[in-house]
C-alpha positions in Angstrom: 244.0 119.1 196.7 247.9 118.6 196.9 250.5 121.1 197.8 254.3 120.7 197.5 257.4 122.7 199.0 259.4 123.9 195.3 262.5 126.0 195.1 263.7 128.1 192.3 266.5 130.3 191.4 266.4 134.5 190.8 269.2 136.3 189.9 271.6 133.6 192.1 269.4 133.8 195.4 267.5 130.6 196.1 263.7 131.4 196.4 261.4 128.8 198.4 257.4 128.6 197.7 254.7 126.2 197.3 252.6 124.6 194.5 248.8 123.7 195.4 247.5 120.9 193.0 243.8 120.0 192.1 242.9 116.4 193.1 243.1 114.7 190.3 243.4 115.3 186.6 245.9 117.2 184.8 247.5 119.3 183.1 245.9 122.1 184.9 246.1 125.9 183.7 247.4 127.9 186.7 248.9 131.2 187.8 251.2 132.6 189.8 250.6 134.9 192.6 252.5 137.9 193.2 252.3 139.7 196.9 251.7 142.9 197.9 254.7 145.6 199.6 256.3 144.7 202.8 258.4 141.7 204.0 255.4 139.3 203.5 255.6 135.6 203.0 254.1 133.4 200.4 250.6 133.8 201.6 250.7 137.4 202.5 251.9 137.1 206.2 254.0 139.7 207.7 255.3 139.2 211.0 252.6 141.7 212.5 249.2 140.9 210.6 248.5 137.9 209.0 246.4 139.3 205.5 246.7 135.3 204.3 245.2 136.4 201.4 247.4 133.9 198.8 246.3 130.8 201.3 242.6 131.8 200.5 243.0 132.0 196.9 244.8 129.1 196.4 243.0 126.9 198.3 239.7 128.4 196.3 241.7 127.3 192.7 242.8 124.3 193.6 239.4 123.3 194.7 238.2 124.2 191.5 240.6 123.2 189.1 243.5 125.6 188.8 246.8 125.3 189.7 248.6 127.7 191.5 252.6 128.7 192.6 253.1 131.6 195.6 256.5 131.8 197.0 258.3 134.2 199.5 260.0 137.0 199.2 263.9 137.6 199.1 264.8 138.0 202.5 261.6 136.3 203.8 260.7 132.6 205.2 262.2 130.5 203.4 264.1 132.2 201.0 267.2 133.3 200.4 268.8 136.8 200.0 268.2 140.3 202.2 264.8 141.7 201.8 266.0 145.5 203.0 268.5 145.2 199.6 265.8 144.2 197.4 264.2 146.5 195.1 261.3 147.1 192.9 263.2 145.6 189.9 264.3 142.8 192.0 260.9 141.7 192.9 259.8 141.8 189.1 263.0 139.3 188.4 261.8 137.0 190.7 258.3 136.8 189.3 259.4 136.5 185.7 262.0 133.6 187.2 258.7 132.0 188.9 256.9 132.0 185.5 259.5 130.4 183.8 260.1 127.6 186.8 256.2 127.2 186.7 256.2 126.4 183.1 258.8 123.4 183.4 256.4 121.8 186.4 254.8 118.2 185.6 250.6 118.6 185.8 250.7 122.4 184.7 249.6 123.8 180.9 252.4 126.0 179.8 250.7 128.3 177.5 247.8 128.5 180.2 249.5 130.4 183.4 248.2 133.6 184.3 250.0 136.3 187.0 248.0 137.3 190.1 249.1 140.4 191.7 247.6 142.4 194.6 249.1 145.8 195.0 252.6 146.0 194.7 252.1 142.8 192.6 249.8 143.8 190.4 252.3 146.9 189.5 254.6 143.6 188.8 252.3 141.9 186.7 251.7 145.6 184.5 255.5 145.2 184.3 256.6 142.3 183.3 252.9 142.0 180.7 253.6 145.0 179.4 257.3 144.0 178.7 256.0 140.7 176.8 256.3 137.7 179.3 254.9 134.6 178.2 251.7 134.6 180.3 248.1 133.9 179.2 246.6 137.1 181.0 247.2 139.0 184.5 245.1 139.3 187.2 245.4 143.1 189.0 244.0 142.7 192.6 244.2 146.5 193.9 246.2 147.4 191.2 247.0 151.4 189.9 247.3 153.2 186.9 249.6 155.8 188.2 252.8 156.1 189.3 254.5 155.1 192.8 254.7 158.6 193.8 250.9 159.2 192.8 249.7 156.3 194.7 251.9 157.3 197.7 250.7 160.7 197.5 246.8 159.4 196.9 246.6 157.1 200.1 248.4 159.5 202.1 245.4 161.4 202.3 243.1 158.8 202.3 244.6 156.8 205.0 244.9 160.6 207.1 240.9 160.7 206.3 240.2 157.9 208.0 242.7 157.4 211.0 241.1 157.2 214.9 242.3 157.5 218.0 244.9 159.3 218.9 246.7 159.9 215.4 243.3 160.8 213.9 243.0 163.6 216.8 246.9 164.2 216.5 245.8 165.0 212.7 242.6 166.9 213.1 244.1 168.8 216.0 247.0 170.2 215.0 245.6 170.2 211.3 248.2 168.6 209.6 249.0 169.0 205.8 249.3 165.3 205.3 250.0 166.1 202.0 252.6 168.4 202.3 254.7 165.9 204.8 254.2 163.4 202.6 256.0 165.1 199.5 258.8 166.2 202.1 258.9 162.3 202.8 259.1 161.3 199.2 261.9 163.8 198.1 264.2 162.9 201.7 263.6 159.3 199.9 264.7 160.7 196.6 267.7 162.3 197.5 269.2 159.9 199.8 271.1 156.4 198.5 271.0 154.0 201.1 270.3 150.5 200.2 267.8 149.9 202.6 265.1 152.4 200.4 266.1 151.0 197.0 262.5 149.5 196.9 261.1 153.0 197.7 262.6 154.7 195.3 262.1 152.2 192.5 258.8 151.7 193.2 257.8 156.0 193.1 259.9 156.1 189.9 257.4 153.2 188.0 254.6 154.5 186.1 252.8 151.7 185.1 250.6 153.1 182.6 253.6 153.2 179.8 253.3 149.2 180.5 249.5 149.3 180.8 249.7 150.9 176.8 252.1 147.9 175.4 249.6 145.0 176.9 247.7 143.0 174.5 247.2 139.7 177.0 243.3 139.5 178.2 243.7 141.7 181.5 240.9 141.2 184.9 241.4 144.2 186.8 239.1 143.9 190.6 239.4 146.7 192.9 237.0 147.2 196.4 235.1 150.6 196.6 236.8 151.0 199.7 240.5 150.7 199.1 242.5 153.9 200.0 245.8 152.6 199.2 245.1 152.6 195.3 242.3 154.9 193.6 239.7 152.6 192.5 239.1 154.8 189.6 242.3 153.7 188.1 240.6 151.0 186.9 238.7 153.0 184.3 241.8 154.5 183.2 243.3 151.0 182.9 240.6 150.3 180.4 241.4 153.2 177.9 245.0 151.8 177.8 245.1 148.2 177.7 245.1 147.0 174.0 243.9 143.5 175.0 240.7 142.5 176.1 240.2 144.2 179.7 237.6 143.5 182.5 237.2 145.0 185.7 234.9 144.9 188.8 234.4 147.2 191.5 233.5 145.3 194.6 231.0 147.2 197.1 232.6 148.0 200.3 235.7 145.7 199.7 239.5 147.0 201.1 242.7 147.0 199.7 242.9 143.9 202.0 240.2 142.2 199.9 237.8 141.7 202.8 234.6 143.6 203.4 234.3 146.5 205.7 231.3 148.6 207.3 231.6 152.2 208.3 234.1 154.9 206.8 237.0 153.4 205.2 239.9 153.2 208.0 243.2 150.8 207.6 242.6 150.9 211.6 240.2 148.1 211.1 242.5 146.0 208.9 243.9 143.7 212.2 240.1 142.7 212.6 239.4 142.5 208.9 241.8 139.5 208.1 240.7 137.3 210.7 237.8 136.7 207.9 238.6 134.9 204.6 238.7 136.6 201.1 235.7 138.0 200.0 234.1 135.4 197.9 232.8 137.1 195.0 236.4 138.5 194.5 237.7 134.3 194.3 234.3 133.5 192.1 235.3 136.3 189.3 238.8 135.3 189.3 237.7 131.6 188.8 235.5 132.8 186.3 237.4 134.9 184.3 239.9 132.1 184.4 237.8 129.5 183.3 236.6 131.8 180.4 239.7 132.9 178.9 241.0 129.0 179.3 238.4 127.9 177.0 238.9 130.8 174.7 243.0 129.7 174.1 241.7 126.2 174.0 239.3 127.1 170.9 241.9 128.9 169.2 244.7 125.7 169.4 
């Protein structure tokens, strides 16, 4: 396996990533992973956990034939631009501009470069698929059916659920209406116009299902039984929508940071949860799914 340091243009801000190579060989089909919310780099690093989930996956790919591109954010690492400026929007330009960089690379199939997204990115992926990019399918890694606001108001509550320590006590205690702060939260955000929450309030105004409707690419939707920052049962809802073909996969006991986890669901075990890798079965789908749909487009040429 080979990676190189690449940077490509969005929208006039210089964007900096990294392309991981099989061996030998070539062309190779590929994708393009697309992070999660938060000032994370390339592999899903933020300066206080280190989820390294786009490492994992793209060493996984590479070791098995598929090519793969994850850059960082505006504002982030390497690259260019402010990340507190940078909206919803702005992060679905940047992936569209990755695609088409990707497609120009030496060693990579064109019509064979599918979009990963976990979380935030897989809202991208519904996005920019549903508005008819040029990718052979998307991959939706925790991925919703409903709209920002839905999902904020969803986890709110599930997160509340399963908080311990002092906040959970704080909570159960004073029995806070997590609910009820959480719509104050998300009409303050609503009202107000500072730069700094243009992401927020792009992201609650997307409803991903109008997308989810117009897609006709082969879709893999994989979601962990125990992720309380997206409803798992989106999935199914996904699946009446998408006019392609559309797979998905619940994986037992699986978080929304795609590592397994004992006990009640709690984000308060996330710091130990990504010292571990990715949950294989999660990488053996993917490469799966990948391979399958690969062979598919090949039969058709």
């Amino acid at each position: 396996m080979a990676e190189k340091e690449i940077k490509f243009c969005s929208g006039g801000i210089e964007l900096a990533g990294t392309i991981a190579l099989p061996d030998s060989g070539g062309p190779f089909p590929a994708v393009i992973l697309i992070a999660g919310s938060g000032p994370i780099d390339r592999n899903e690093n933020h300066k206080k956990m280190r989820i390294n989930a786009f490492y994992d996956i793209s060493q996984y790919l590479a070791k098995n034939g598929i090519a793969s591109l994850r850059y960082d954010k505006r504002g982030v690492g390497s690259s260019g631009g402010d990340y507190h400026t940078t909206g919803f929007n702005d992060h679905a330009a940047d992936a569209r501009a990755a695609l088409q960089f990707f497609k120009t690379e030496k060693n990579i199939l064109p019509e064979r470069i599918f979009l990963i997204g976990h979380s935030e990115g897989a809202f991208i992926s519904c996005k920019l698929a549903g508005g008819g990019i040029d990718a052979a399918g998307i991959i939706l890694l925790a991925g919703g059916a409903q709209s920002g606001e839905a999902v904020l108001k969803w986890q709110a509550v599930k997160i509340a659920a399963g908080l311990k320590g002092f906040n959970g006590w704080l909570v159960k205690t004073f029995h806070i209406d997590v609910l009820k702060a959480q719509k104050r939260h998300i009409d303050k955000i609503k009202d107000e116009k500072k730069p700094n929450s243009i992401w927020l309030r792009e992201f609650m105004a997307y409803d991903p299902s109008e997308d989810l409707r117009k897609i006709t690419v082969p879709v893999l939707a994989i979601t962990g039984s125990k992720d309380i920052q997206v409803d798992p049962a989106d999935m199914g809802r996904m699946a009446e929508m998408v006019k392609g073909p559309f797979e998905q996969h619940l994986i037992n006991n699986m978080t929304h940071m795609l590592r397994l986890q004992e006990g009640k669901a709690s984000i308060s075990n996330y710091k130990d949860e990504v010292k571990k890798p990715v949950e294989q079965e999660l990488m053996v789908i993917v490469l799966h799914w990948i391979k399958s749909i690969t062979v598919k487009r090949r039969d058709d040429l």
